[in-house]
N, C-alpha and C positions, 0 to 999 in steps of 0.2 A: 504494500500500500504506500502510496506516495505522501510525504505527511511536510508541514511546514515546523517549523520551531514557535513556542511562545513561551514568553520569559524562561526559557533554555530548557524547555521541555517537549518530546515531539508531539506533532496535533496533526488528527488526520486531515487530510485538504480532499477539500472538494469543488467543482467548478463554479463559479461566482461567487465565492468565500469572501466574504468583505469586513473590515474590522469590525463593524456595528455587530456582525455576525459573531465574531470570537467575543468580545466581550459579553455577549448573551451567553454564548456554550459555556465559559469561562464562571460564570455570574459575579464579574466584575462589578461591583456595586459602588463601589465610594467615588464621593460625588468630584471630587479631584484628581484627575488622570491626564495622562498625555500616553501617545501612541507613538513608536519610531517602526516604520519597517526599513531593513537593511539598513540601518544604521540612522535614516531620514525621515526627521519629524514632521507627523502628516497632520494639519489640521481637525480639528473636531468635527467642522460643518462634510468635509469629507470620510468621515466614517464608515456613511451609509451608502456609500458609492466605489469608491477604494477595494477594486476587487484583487487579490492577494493572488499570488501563486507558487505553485509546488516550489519548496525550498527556501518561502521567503524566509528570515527570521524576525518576527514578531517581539518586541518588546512594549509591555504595558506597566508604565508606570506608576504610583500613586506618589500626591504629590499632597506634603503635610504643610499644616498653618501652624502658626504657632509663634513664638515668642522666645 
């Protein structure tokens, strides 16, 4: 099976996998995140269009407030 990486983990891929997509399979929930695939940070309003491919490497952030 052909799979992509996410936070350094393999994940199976499927055709039109889009990050909106992993962060559901993922249940990425917190409300502060940032997305890099291959290395390049992809905007948020692109998530839901961002279709990924076999081998990408996926990295999902979480990104803390604080003081």
């Amino acid at each position: 099976m052909t799979a992509l990486t996410v936070n350094g983990d393999p994940h199976p891929f499927s055709e039109g996998l889009t990050i909106a997509d992993i962060i559901d399979q993922k249940k990425y929930s917190f409300p502060l995140k940032t997305v890099f695939v291959n290395g390049t940070r992809i905007p948020k309003e692109e998530w839901p269009t961002h279709v990924l491919r076999a081998g990408d490497v996926v990295d999902v952030l979480h990104m803390m407030s604080g003081g």
